[in-house]
C-alpha positions as CSV (number, residue, x, y, z in Angstrom):
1,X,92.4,123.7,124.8
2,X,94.9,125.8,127.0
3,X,97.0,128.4,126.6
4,X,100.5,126.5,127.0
5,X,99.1,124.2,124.1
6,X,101.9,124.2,121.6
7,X,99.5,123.1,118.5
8,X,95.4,124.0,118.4
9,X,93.3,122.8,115.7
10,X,89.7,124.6,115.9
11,X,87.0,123.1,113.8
12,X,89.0,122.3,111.1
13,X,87.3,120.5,108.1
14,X,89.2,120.2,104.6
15,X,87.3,119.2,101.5
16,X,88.2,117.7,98.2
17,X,84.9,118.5,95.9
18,X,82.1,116.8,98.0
19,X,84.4,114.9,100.4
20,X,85.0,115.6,103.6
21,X,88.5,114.4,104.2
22,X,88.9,116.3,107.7
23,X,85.5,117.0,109.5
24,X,85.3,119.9,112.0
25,X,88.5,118.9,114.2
26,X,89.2,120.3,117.4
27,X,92.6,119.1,118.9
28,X,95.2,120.7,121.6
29,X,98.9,119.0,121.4
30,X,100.2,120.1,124.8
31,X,104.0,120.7,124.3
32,X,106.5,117.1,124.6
33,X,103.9,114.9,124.3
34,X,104.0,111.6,122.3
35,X,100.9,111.4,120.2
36,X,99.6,108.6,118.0
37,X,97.2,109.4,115.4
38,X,95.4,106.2,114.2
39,X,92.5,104.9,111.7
40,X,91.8,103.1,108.7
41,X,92.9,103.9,105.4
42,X,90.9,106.9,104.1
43,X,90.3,108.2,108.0
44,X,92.0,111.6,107.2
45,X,95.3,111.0,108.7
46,X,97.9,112.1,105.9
47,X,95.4,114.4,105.5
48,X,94.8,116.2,108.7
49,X,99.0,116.7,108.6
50,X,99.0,117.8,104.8
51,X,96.6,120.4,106.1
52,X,99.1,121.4,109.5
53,X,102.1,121.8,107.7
54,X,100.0,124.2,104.7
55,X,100.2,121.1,101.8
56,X,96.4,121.7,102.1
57,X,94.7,125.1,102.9
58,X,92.3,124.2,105.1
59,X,88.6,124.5,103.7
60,X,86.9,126.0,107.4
61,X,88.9,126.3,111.1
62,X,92.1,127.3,112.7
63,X,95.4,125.6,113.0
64,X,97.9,128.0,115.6
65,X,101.2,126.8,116.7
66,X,103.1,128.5,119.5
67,X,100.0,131.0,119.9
68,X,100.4,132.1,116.2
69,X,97.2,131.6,113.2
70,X,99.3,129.7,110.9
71,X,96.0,128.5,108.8
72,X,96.8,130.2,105.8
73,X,100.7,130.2,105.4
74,X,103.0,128.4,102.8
75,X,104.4,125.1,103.8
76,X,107.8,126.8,104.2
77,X,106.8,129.7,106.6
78,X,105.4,127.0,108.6
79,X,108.6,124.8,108.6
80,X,110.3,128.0,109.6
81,X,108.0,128.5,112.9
82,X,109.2,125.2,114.0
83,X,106.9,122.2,112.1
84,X,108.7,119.5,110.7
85,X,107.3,116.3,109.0
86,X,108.1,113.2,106.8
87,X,106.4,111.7,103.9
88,X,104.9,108.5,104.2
89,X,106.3,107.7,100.5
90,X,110.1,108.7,101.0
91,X,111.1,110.6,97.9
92,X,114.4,112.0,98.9
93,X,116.5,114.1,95.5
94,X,117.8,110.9,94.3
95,X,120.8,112.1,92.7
96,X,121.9,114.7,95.6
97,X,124.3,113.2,98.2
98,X,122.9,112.1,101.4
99,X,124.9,115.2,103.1
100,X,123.1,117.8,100.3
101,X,119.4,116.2,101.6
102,X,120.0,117.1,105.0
103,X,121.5,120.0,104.1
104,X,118.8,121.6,101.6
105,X,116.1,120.7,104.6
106,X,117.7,122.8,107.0
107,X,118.5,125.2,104.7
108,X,114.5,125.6,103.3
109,X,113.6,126.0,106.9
110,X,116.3,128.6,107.7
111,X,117.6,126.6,110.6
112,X,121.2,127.4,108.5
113,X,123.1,129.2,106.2
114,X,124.0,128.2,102.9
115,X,127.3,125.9,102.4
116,X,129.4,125.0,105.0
117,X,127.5,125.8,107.9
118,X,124.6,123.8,106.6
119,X,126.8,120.5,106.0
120,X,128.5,121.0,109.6
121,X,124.5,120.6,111.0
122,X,123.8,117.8,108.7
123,X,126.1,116.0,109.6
124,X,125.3,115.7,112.9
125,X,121.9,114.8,112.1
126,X,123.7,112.1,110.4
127,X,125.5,110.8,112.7
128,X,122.5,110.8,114.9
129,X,120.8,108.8,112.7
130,X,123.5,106.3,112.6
131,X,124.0,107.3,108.4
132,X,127.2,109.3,109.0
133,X,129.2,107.0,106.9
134,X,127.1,107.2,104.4
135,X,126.7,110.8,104.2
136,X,128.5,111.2,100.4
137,X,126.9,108.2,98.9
138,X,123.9,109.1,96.6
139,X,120.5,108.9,98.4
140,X,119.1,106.5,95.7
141,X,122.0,104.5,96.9
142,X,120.0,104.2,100.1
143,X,118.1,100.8,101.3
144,X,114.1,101.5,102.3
145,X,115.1,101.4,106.3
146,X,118.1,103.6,105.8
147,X,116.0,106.1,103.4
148,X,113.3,106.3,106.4
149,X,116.8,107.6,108.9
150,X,117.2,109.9,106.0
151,X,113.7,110.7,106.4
152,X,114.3,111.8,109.9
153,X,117.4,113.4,109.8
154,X,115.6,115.9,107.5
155,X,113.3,116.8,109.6
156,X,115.8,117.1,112.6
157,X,117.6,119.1,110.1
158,X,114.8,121.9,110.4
159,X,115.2,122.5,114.1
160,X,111.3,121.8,115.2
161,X,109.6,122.2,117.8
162,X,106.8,119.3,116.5
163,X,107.8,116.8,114.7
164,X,105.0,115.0,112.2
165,X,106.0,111.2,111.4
166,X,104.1,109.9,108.6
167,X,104.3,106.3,108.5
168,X,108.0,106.1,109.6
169,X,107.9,102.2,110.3
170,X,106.1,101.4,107.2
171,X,108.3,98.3,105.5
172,X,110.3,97.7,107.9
173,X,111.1,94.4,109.9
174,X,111.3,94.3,113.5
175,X,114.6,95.0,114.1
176,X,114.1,98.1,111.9
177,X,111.3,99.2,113.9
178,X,113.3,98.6,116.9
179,X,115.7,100.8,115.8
180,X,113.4,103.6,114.3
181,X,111.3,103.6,117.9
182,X,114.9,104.4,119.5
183,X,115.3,106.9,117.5
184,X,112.1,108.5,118.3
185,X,112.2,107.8,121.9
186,X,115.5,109.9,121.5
187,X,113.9,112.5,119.6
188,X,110.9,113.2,122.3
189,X,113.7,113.1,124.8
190,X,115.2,116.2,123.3
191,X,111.8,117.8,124.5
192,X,110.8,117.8,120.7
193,X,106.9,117.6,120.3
194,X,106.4,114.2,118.0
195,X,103.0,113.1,116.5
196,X,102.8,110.1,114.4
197,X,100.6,108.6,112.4
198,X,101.0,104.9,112.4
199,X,99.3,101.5,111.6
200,X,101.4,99.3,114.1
201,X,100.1,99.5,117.5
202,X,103.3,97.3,118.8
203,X,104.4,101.1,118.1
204,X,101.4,103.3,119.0
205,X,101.2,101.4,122.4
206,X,105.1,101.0,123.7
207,X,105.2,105.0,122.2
208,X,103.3,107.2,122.6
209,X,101.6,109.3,125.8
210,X,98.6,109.7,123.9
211,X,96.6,108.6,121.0
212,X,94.2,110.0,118.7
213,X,91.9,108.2,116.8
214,X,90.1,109.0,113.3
215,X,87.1,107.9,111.4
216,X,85.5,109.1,108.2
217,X,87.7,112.5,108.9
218,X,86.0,113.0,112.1
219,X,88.1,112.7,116.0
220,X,86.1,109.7,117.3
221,X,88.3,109.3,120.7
222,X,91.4,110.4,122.1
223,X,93.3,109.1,125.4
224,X,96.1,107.5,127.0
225,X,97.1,104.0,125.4
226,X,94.9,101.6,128.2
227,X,91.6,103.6,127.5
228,X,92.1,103.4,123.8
229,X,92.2,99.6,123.1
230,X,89.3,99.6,125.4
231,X,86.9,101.9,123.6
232,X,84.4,100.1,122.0
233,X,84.0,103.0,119.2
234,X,87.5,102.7,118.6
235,X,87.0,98.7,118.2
236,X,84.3,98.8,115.9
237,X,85.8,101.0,113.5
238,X,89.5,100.3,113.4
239,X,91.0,97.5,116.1
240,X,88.7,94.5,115.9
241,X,87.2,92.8,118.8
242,X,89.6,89.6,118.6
243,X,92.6,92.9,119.2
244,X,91.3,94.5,121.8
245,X,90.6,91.5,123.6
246,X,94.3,90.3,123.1
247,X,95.6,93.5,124.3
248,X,93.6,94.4,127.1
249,X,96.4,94.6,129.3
250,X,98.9,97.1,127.9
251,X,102.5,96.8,128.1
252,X,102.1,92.8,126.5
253,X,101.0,94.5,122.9
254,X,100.6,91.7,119.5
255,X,101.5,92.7,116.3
């Protein structure tokens, strides 16, 4: 870990009874990068993020961001030091406009004041997510593809400095993901930190600058997209040989 990193995890472990969910973590997210966080089901993904963003108090270690101990706070005070993150199952206040969701996100993570100031930021998110004409319809109103823009434009909403993607793509068809992964693209360009956890390595691979792997809540490798698909402890316990083999020269990624 350095000092410029913008996110350090120090041995963090967080247990549910006798689970181990997250298993004495160490991580450094150095600032702009692209990260992938991949693994099977039950790895610890969600969550090693739940436990970032203070859903989950961490059971032993240290989470800082931007140099500050952030281990203990309230999922609020840590939106309001620059964290943002969406929910792998979108839940946006169903009968609240699409303008109002945007609006209440930047306005629980103090990146603006209440009423018209708020809807004057939102709706630039909006219109960067390509749901500005859609921005007084009702969010239940929303398909699954436009719910997941509305998904980002929330966290946009919050002015962050990382951005935590949980699952963005999931349920989309390809021309959705197309779309979602320029979006993203557009995002990091911004110099915005993004980590995202996510099952299509189509995604992971075309992405992301680095990728970090989980297994049984423990960090079993981490590396740049080419030494990933070619780690054999990361082929045992999550791609497959048949995968790896397919995709052993990267920039021609299946599925």
């Amino acid at each position: 870990m350095t000092s410029a990193s913008l996110l350090e995890l120090s041995g963090v472990t967080r247990r549910f009874g006798g689970l181990r969910a997250v298993s004495n973590l160490d991580l450094s997210v150095e600032r702009g990068e692209v990260i992938g966080l991949i693994g099977p089901n039950g790895a610890g993904k969600t969550t090693l993020v739940n436990v970032i963003t203070g859903v989950h108090r961490a059971s032993a270690g240290t989470v800082r961001f931007n140099g500050e101990d952030i281990t203990r706070l309230p999922p609020y005070q840590v939106a309001r030091r620059g964290i943002a993150r969406t929910f792998q199952i979108v839940q946006p206040f169903p009968e609240m406009t699409v303008l109002e969701n945007v609006a209440a996100a930047a306005m629980f993570a103090g990146a603006a004041g209440y009423g018209r100031e708020a809807n004057a930021q939102a709706l630039e998110h909006l219109e960067f997510v390509g749901l500005a004409k859609s921005a007084n319809a009702r969010a239940a109103s929303l398909t699954l593809a436009m719910r997941k823009r509305l998904e980002l434009a929330k966290g946009l909403a919050m002015r962050p400095k990382a951005l935590l993607l949980d699952e963005v793509n999931a349920g989309l068809n390809a021309t959705e993901v197309d779309h979602a992964l320029s979006l993203i693209r557009s995002i990091a360009a911004q110099g915005i930190t993004v980590l995202i956890i996510e099952h299509l390595m189509k995604v992971v691979l075309t992405l992301c600058t680095r990728i970090v792997v989980l297994h049984h809540g423990e960090l079993i490798a981490t590396g740049d997209p080419a030494s990933i698909v070619k780690d054999q402890r990361v082929v045992q316990a999550y791609l497959g040989r048949r995968y790896a083999a397919d995709n052993a020269t990267p920039g021609a990624p299946h599925g």
